[in-house]
C-alpha positions as CSV (number, residue, x, y, z in Angstrom):
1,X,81.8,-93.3,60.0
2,X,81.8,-93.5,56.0
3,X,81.4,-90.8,53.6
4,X,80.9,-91.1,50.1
5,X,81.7,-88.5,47.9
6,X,80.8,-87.7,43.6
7,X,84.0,-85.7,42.0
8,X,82.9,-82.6,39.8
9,X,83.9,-81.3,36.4
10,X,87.2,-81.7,35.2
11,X,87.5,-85.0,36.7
12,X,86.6,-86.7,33.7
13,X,89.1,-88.6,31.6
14,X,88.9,-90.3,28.3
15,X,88.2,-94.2,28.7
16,X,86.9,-93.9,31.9
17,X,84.0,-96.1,31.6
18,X,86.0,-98.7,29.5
19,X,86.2,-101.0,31.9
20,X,83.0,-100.7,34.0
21,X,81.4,-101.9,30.6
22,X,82.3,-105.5,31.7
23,X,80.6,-105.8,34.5
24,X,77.2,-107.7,34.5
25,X,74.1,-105.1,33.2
26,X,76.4,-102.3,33.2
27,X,75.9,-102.0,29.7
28,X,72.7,-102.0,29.4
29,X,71.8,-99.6,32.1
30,X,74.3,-96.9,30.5
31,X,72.0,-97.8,26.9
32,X,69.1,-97.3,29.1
33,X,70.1,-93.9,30.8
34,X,71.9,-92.8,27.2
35,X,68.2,-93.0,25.3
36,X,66.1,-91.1,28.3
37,X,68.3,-88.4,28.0
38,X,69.8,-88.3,23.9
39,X,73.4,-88.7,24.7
40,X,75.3,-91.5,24.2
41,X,77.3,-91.9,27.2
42,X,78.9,-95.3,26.4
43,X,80.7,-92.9,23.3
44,X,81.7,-90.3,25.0
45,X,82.8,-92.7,28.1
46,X,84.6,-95.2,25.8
47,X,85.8,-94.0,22.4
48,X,85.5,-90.0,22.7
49,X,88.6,-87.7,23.2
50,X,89.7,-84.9,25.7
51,X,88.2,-82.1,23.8
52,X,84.7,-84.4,23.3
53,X,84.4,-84.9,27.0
54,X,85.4,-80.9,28.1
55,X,82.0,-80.1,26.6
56,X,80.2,-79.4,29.3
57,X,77.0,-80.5,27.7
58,X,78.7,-83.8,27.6
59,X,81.3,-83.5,30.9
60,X,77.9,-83.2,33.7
61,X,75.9,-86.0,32.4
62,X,79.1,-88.5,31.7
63,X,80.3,-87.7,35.5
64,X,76.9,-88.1,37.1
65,X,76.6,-91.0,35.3
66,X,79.9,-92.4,36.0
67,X,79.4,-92.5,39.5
68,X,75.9,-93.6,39.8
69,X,77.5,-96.1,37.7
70,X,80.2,-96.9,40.4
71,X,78.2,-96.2,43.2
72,X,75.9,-98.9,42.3
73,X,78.6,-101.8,41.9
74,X,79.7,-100.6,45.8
75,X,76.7,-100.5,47.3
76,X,75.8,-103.8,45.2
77,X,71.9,-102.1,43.7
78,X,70.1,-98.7,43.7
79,X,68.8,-97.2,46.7
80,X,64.9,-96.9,47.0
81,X,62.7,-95.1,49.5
82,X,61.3,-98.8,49.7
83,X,64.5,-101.0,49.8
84,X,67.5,-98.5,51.0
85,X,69.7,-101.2,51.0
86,X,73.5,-99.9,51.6
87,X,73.0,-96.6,51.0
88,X,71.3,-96.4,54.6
89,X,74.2,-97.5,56.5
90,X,76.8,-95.0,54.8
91,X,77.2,-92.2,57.5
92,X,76.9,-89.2,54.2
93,X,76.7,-88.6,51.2
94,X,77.9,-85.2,49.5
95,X,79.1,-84.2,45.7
96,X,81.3,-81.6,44.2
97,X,79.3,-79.3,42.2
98,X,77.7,-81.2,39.6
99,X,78.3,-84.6,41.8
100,X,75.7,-83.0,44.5
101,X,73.3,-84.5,41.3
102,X,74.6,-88.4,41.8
103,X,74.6,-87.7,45.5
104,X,71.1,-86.9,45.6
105,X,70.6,-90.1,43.5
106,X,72.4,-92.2,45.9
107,X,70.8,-90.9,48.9
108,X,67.3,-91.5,47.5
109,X,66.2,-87.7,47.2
110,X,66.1,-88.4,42.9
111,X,65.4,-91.7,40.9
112,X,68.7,-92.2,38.5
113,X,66.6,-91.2,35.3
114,X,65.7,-87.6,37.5
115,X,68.9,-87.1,38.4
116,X,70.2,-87.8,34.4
117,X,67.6,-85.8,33.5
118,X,68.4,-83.2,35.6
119,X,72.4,-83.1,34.8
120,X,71.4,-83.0,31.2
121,X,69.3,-80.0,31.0
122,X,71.7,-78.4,33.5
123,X,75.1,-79.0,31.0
124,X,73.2,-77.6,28.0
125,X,71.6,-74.6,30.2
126,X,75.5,-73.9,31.5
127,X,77.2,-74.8,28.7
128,X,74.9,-72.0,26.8
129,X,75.3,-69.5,29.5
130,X,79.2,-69.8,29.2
131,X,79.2,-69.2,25.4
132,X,77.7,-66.0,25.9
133,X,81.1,-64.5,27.1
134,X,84.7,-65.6,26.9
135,X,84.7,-66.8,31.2
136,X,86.7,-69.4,32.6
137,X,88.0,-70.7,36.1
138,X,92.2,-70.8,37.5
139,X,92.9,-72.7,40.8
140,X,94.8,-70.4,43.2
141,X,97.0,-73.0,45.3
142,X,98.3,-71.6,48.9
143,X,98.6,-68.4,50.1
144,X,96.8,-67.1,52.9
145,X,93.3,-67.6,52.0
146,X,91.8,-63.8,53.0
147,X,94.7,-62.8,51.1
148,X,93.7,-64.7,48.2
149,X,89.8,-63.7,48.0
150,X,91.1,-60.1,48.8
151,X,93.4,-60.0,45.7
152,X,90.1,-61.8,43.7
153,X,87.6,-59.5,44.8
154,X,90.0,-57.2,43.6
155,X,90.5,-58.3,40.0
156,X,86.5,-58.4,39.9
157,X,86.6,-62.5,39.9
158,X,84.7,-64.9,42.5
159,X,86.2,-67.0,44.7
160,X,83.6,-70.0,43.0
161,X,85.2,-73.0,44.8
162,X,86.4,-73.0,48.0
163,X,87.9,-76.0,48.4
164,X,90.1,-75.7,51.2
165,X,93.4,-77.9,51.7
166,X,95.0,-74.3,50.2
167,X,92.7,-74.9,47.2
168,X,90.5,-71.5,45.7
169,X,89.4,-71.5,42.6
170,X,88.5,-68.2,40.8
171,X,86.0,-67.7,38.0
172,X,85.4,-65.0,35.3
173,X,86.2,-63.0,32.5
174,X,89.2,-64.1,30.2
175,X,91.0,-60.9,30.4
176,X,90.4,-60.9,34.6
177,X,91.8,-64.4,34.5
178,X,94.8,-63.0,32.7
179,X,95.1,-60.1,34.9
180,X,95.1,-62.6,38.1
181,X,98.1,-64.5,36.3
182,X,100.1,-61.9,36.4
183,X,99.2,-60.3,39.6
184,X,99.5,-63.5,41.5
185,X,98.5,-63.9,45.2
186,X,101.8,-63.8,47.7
187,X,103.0,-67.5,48.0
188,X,100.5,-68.6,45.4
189,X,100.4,-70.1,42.0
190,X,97.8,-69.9,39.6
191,X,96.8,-72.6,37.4
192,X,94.3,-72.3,34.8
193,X,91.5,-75.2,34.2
194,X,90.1,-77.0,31.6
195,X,86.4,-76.0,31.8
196,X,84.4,-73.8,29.3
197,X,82.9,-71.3,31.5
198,X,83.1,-69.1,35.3
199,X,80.8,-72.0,36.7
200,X,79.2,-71.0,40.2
201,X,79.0,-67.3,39.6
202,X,77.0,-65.0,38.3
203,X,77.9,-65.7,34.7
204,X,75.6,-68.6,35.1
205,X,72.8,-66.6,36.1
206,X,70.9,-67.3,32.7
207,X,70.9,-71.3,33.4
208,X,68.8,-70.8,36.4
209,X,65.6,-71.1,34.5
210,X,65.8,-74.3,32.7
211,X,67.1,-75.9,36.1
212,X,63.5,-74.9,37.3
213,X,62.1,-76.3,34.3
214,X,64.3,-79.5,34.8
215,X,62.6,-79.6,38.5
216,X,58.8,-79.0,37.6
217,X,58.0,-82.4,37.8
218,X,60.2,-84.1,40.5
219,X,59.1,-85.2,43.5
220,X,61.8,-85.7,45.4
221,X,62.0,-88.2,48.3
222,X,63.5,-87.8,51.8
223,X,67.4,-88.3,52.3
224,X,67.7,-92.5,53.1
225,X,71.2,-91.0,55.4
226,X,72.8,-87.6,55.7
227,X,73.1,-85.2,52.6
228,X,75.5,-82.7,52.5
229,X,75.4,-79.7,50.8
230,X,77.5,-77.4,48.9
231,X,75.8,-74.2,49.4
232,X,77.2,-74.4,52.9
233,X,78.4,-77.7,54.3
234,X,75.0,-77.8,56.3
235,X,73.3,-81.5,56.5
236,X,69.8,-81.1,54.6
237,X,67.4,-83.7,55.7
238,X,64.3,-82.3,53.3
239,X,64.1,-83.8,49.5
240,X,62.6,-80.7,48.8
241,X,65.1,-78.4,50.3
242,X,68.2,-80.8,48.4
243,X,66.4,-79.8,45.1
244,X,66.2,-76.4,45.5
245,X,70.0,-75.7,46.5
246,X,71.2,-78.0,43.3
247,X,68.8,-75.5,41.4
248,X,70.9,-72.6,43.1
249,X,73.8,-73.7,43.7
250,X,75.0,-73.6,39.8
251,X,75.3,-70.0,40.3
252,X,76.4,-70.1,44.0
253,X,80.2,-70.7,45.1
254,X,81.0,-74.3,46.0
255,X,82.1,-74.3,49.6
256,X,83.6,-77.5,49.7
257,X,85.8,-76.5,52.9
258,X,82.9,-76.3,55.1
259,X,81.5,-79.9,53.6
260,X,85.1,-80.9,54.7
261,X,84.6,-79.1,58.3
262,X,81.1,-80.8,58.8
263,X,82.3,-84.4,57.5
264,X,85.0,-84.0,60.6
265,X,82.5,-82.8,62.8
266,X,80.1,-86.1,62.1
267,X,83.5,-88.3,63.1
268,X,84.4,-89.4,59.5
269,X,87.1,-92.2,59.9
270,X,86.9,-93.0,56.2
271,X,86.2,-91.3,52.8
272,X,85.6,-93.0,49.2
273,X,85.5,-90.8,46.3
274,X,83.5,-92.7,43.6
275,X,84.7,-93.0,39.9
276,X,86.4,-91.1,38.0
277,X,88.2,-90.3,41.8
278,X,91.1,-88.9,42.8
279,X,90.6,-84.9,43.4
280,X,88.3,-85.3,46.3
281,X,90.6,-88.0,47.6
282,X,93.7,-85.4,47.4
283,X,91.8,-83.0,48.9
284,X,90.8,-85.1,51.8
285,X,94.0,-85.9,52.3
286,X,95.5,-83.1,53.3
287,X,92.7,-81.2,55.2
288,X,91.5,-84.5,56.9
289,X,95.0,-86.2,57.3
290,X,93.6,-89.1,59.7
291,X,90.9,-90.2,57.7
292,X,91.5,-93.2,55.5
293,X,90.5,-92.4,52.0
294,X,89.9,-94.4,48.6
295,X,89.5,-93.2,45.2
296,X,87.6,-95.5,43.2
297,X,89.2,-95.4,39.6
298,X,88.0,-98.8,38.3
299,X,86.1,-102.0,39.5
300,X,89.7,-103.1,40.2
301,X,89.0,-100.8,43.3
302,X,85.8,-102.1,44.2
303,X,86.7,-105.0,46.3
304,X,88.8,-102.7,48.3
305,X,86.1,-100.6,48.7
306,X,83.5,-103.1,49.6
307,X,85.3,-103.8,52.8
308,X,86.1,-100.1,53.4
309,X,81.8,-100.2,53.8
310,X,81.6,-103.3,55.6
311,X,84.3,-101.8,58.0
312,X,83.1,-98.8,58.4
313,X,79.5,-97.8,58.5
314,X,76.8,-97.1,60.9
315,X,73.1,-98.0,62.0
């Protein structure tokens, strides 16, 4: 059984649509997405720096677009309610925070343009939220986990990404960053991330109302195969129900772990991470150690990954 998975922010990197640019249309469909939503992602994918791309105006949109992008070249066209195509055979779908937006895309719940639209509105409403205080986000690697959230909880932070393989990340103030740097977890280290804001918390509590604004006129369709869901590793099989959580989930911890739990519970045998991948992959790695993984980097991956489909998928 075959699970696809969308990375989050802080997986983009400079250049990383460069060379999905000469594939056939690709070009084209990123001009097309770029004018419905006033961004121009071939820019920030191609020429823009490290700083450009941290924006996370610029970060959510670029990433959901980067694997739609990639996600389209592997299943070989979009997925319709209509004409499923590939996307029907993949045993699940799920995305890490902001990639629960292309996952919902690729399952057929949200037309690309929705889910662009959606990502877009949702980076300016976060990204606004986040300049209202000095917040940010530290992964906490190993330790014992109730340790860990104990010593958070402590501090005042929120445990907004449980990502399991010995990965929490904490979100919040500045200074309650600092103080969890130097009042570090036993057998932990703390390393501080490159995002602008305590995403998934409830420093983001002020986006919620433009995601609802976002969502007004969506009509979502049903799953085409198994969505699931950050909010807490539950298959969702409503469109509906898929829209509401990504409208929630922005200022609801990321429980990655229990996605992780329910993938090995469904009998995943394989996992590819679409582009930019690697983090998921890593992740998967080391909680599901018998599962055969793939990041998918570049279209230098994609044959690779076309037979990790073919070989593993189900009716």
């Amino acid at each position: 059984m075959l699970v696809l998975v969308a990375p989050g922010q802080g997986a983009q990197k400079p250049g990383l649509l460069t060379p999905w640019l000469e594939l056939p249309g690709a070009a084209d469909r990123l001009a097309q997405w770029s004018a419905a939503i006033d961004l121009d992602l071939v820019h920030y994918g191609t020429e823009a720096d490290a700083e450009a791309i941290r924006d996370t105006a610029v970060a959510q949109p670029l990433l959901v677009a980067t694997s739609l992008l990639s996600g389209y070249e592997l299943l070989e066209g979009e997925p319709t309610q209509d004409a499923p195509g590939r996307a029907a055979t993949v045993g699940a779908f799920a995305g890490h925070s902001v990639g629960e937006l292309a996952a919902a895309a690729l399952t057929g719940v949200l037309t690309p343009l929705e889910a662009l639209r959606i990502v877009r509105a949702r980076g300016t409403a976060m990204a606004e939220a986040a300049a209202t205080a000095e917040t940010g986000m530290s992964a906490v690697l190993g330790g014992d986990p109730e340790a860990v959230t104990g010593q958070l909880e402590k501090l005042g932070l929120t445990p907004a990404n449980m990502n399991g393989a010995g990965q929490i990340v904490a979100a919040g103030t500045a200074e309650q960053l600092a103080a969890l740097t130097e009042n570090k977890p036993e057998k932990a280290r703390v390393i501080p991330l490159k995002v602008a804001g305590a995403f998934h918390t409830a420093h983001m509590a002020s986006a919620l109302p433009a995601m609802e604004t976002a969502v007004q006129d969506v009509t979502p369709g049903a799953p085409l195969t198994r969505y699931v869901s950050n909010f807490d590793g539950q298959v969702v099989e409503s469109g509906p129900e898929v829209v509401r959580r990504l409208v929630n989930q922005i200022s609801a911890p990321v429980r990655w772990d229990l996605c992780m739990e329910t993938f090995q519970q469904l009998g995943v045998t394989a996992l590819i991470e679409l582009c930019p991948g690697g983090t998921l992959t890593g992740l998967a790695k080391r909680a599901l150690p018998d599962v055969r993984t793939l990041a998918l980097k570049s279209p230098d991956d994609l044959a690779a990954a076309r037979d990790l489909v073919a070989a593993h998928t189900s009716a």
